[in-house]
N, C-alpha and C positions, 0 to 999 in steps of 0.2 A: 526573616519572615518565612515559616514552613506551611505552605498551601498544600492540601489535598487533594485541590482538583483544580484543573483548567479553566482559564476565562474563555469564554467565547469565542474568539479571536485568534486562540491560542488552540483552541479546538481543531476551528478550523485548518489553519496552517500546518497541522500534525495531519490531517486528512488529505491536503493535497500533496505532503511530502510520501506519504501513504502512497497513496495513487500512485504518482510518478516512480518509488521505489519499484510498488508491483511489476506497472511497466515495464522498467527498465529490467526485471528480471525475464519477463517473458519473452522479450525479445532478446536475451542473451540466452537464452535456453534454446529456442527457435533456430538462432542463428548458426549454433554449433553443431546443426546436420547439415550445414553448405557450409563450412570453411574445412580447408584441407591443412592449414600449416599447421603444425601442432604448438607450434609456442604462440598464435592465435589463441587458439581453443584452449591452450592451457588458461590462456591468461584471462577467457571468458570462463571458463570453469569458475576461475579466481574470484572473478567478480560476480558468479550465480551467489556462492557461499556465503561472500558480503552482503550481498542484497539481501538474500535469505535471513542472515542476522540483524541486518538493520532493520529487516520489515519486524521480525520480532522485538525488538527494541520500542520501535514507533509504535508497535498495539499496545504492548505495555505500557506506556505514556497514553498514545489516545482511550486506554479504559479510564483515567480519571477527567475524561471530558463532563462537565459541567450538568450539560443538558441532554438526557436522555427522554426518549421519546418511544411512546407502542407502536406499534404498525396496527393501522384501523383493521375490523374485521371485516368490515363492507367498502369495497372500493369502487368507485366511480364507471359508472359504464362509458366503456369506449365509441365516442362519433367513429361511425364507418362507414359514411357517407360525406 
């Protein structure tokens, strides 16, 4: 069975693996101005470049998410009180 697009569910789950990849990039990025070994930092370099591909992977699958939605033009005024 060849589907086009994602269930719901499946949307999701590509969304939080999303997330957490980003994550995990940012903070391997961050971290490589305080580490001094270099086969550290190599090895976090290592894994920027993975990330970096896996996040492209995962948008590429999350554009056939199911359910797409506008952003309103008028958004709710903020309590600030």
């Amino acid at each position: 069975m060849n589907r086009t697009e994602l269930a719901a569910h499946e949307s999701l789950e590509i969304h939080e693996a999303l997330n957490f990849k980003t994550l995990c990039l940012a903070k391997s990025k961050l971290m490589q101005g305080l580490v001094f070994d270099q086969d550290l930092k190599a090895l976090m370099q290592k894994d920027v470049v993975q990330s970096t591909q896996a996040i492209a992977d995962l948008q590429a699958i999350y554009a056939k998410a199911s359910f797409q939605t506008e952003v309103p033009q008028n958004r709710p005024t903020p309590i600030l009180n």
